[in-house]
Chimera marker file (.cmm) of the C-alpha trace (Angstrom):
<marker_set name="trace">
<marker id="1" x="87.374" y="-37.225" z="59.674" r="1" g="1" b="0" radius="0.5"/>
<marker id="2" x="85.253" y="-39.997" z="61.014" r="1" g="1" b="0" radius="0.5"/>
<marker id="3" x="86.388" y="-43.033" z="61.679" r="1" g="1" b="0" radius="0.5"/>
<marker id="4" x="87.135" y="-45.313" z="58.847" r="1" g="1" b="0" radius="0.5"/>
<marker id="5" x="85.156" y="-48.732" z="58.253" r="1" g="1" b="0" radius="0.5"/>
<marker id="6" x="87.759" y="-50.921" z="57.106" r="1" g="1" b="0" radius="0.5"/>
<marker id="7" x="84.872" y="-52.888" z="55.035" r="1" g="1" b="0" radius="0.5"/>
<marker id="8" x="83.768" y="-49.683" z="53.081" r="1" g="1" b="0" radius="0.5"/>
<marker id="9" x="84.604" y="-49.315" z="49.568" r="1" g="1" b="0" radius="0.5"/>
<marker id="10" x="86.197" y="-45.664" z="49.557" r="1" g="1" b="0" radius="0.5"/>
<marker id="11" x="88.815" y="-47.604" z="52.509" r="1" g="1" b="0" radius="0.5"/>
<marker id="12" x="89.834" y="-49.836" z="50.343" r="1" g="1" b="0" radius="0.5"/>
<marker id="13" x="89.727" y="-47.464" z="46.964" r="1" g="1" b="0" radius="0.5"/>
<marker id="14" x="92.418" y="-45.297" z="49.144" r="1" g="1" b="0" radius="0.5"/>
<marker id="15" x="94.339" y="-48.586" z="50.577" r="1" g="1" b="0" radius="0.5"/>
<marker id="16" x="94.680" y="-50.112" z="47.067" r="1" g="1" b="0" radius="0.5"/>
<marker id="17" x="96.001" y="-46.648" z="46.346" r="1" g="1" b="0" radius="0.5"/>
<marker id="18" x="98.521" y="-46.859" z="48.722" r="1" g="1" b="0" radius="0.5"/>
<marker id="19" x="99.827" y="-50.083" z="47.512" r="1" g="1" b="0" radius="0.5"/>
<marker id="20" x="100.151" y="-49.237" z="43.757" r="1" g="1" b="0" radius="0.5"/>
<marker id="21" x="102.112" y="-46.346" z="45.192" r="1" g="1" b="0" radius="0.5"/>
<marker id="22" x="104.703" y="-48.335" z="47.387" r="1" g="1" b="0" radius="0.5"/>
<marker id="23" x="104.990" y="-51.363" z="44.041" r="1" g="1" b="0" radius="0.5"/>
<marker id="24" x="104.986" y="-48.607" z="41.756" r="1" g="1" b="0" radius="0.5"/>
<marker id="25" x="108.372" y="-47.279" z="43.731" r="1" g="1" b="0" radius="0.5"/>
<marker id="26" x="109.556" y="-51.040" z="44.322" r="1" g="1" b="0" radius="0.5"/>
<marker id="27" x="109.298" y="-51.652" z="40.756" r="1" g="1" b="0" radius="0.5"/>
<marker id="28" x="111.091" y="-48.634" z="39.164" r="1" g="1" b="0" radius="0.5"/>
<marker id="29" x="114.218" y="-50.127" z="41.421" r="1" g="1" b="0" radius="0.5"/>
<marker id="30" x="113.750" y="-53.608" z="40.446" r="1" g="1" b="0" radius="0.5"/>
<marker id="31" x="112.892" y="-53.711" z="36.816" r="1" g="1" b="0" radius="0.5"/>
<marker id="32" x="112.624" y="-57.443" z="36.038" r="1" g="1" b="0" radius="0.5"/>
<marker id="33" x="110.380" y="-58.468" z="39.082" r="1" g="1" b="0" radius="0.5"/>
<marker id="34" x="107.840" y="-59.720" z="37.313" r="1" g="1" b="0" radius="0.5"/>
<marker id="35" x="106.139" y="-61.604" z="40.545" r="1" g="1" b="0" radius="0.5"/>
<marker id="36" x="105.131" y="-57.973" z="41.508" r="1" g="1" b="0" radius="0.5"/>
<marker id="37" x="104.387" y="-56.515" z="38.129" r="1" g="1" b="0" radius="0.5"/>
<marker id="38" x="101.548" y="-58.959" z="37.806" r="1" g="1" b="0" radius="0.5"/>
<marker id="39" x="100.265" y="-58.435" z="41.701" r="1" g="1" b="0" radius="0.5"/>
<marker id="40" x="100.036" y="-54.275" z="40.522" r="1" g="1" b="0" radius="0.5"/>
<marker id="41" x="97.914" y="-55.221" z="37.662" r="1" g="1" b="0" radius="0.5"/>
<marker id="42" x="95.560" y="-57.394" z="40.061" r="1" g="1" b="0" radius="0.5"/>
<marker id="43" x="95.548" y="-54.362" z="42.371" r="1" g="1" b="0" radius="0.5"/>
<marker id="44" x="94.805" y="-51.859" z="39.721" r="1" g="1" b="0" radius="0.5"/>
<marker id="45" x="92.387" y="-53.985" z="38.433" r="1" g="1" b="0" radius="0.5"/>
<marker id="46" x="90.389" y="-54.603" z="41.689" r="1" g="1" b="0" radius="0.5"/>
<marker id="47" x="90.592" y="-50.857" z="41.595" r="1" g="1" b="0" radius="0.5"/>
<marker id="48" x="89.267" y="-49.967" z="38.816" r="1" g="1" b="0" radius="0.5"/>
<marker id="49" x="86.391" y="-52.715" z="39.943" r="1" g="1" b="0" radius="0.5"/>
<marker id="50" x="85.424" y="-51.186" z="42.653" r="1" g="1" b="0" radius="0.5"/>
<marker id="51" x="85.838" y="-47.327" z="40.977" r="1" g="1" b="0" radius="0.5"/>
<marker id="52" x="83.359" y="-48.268" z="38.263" r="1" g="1" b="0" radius="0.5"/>
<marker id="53" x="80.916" y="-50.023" z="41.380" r="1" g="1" b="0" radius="0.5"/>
<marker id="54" x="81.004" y="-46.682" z="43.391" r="1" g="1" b="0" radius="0.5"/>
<marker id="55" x="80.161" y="-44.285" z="40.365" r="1" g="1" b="0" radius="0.5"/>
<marker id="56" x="77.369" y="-46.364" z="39.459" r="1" g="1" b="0" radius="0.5"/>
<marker id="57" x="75.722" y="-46.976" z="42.729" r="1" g="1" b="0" radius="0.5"/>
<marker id="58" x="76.847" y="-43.136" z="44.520" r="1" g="1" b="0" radius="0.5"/>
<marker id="59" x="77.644" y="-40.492" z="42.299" r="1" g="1" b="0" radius="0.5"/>
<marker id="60" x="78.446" y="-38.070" z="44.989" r="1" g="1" b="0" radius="0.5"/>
<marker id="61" x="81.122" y="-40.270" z="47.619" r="1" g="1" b="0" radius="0.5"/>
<marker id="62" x="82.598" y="-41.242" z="43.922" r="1" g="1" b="0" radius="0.5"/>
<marker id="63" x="83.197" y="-37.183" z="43.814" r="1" g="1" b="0" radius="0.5"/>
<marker id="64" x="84.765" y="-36.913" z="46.512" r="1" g="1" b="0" radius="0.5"/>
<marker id="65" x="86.757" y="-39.674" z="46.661" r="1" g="1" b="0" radius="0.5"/>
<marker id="66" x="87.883" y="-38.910" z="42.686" r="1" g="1" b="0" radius="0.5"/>
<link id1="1" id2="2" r="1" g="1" b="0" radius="0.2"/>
<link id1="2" id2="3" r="1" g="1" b="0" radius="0.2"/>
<link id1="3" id2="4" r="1" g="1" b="0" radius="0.2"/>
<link id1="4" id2="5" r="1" g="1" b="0" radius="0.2"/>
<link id1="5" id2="6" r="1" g="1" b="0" radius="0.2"/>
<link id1="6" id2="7" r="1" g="1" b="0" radius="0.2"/>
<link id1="7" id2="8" r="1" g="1" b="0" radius="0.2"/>
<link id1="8" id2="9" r="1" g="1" b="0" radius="0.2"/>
<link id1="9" id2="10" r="1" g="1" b="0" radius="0.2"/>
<link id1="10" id2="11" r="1" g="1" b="0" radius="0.2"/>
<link id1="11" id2="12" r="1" g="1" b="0" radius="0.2"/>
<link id1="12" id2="13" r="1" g="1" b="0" radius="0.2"/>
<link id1="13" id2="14" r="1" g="1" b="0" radius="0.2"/>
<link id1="14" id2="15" r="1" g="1" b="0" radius="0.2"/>
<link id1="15" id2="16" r="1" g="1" b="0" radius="0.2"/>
<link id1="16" id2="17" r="1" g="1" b="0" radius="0.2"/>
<link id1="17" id2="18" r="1" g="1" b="0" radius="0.2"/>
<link id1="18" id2="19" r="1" g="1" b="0" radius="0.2"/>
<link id1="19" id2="20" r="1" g="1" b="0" radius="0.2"/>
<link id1="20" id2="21" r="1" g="1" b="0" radius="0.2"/>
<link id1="21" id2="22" r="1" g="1" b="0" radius="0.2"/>
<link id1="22" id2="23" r="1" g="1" b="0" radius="0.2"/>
<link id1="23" id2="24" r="1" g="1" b="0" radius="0.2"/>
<link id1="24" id2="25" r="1" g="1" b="0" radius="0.2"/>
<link id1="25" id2="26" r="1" g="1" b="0" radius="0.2"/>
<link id1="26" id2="27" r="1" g="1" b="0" radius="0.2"/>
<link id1="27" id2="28" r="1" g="1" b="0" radius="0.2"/>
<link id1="28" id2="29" r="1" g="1" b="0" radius="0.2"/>
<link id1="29" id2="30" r="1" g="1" b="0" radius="0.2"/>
<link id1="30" id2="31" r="1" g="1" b="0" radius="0.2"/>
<link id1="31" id2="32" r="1" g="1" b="0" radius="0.2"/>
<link id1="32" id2="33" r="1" g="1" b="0" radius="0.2"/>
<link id1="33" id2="34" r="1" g="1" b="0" radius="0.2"/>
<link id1="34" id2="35" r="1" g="1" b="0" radius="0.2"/>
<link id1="35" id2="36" r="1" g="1" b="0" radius="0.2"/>
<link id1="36" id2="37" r="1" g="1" b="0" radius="0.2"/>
<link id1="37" id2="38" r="1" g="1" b="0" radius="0.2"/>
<link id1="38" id2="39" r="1" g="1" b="0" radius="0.2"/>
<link id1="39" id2="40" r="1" g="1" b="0" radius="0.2"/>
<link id1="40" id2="41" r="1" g="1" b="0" radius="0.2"/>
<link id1="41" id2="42" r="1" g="1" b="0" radius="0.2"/>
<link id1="42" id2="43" r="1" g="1" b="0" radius="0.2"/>
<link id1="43" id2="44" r="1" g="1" b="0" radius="0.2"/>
<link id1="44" id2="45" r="1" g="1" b="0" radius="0.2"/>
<link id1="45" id2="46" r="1" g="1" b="0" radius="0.2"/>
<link id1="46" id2="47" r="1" g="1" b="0" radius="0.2"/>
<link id1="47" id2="48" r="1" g="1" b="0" radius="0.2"/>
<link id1="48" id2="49" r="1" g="1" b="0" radius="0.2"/>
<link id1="49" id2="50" r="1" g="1" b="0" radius="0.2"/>
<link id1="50" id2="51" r="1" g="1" b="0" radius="0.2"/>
<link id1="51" id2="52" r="1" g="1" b="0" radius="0.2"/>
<link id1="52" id2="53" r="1" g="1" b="0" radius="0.2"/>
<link id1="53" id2="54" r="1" g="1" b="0" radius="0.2"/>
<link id1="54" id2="55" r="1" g="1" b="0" radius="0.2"/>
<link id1="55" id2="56" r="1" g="1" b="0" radius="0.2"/>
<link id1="56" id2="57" r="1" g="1" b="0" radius="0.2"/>
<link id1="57" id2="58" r="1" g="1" b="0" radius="0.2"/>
<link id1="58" id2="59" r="1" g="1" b="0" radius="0.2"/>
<link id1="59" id2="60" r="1" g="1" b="0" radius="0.2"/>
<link id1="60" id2="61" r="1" g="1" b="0" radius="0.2"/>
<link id1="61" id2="62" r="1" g="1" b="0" radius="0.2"/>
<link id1="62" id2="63" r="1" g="1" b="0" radius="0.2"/>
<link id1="63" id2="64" r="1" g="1" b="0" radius="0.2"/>
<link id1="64" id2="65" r="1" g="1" b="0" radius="0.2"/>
<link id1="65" id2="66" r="1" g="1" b="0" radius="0.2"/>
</marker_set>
């Protein structure tokens, strides 16, 4: 692909992805750490944030980012 602008919103759409995956692992060993349950909702929340901006503003990179 071309080279990724750190700044862009798909970049971090597909890094906040990555994190939710690696607390979303971290969390199914360690139940009760509730320091990082509340850090995954911020994350999924910025996510969602910045989902919501891209489908309004550019219907088609929120298609192929989705």
């Amino acid at each position: 692909k071309k080279e990724e602008n750190r700044g862009s919103v798909e970049f971090q759409i597909v890094s906040f992805t990555n994190k939710i995956r690696r607390l979303t692992s971290h969390l199914e060993l360690h139940k009760k750490d509730y320091l990082s349950q509340r850090g995954l909702r911020k994350i999924l929340g910025k996510r969602q944030r910045l989902l919501s901006y891209l489908s309004k503003t550019n219907k088609i990179r929120y298609k192929e980012l989705i």
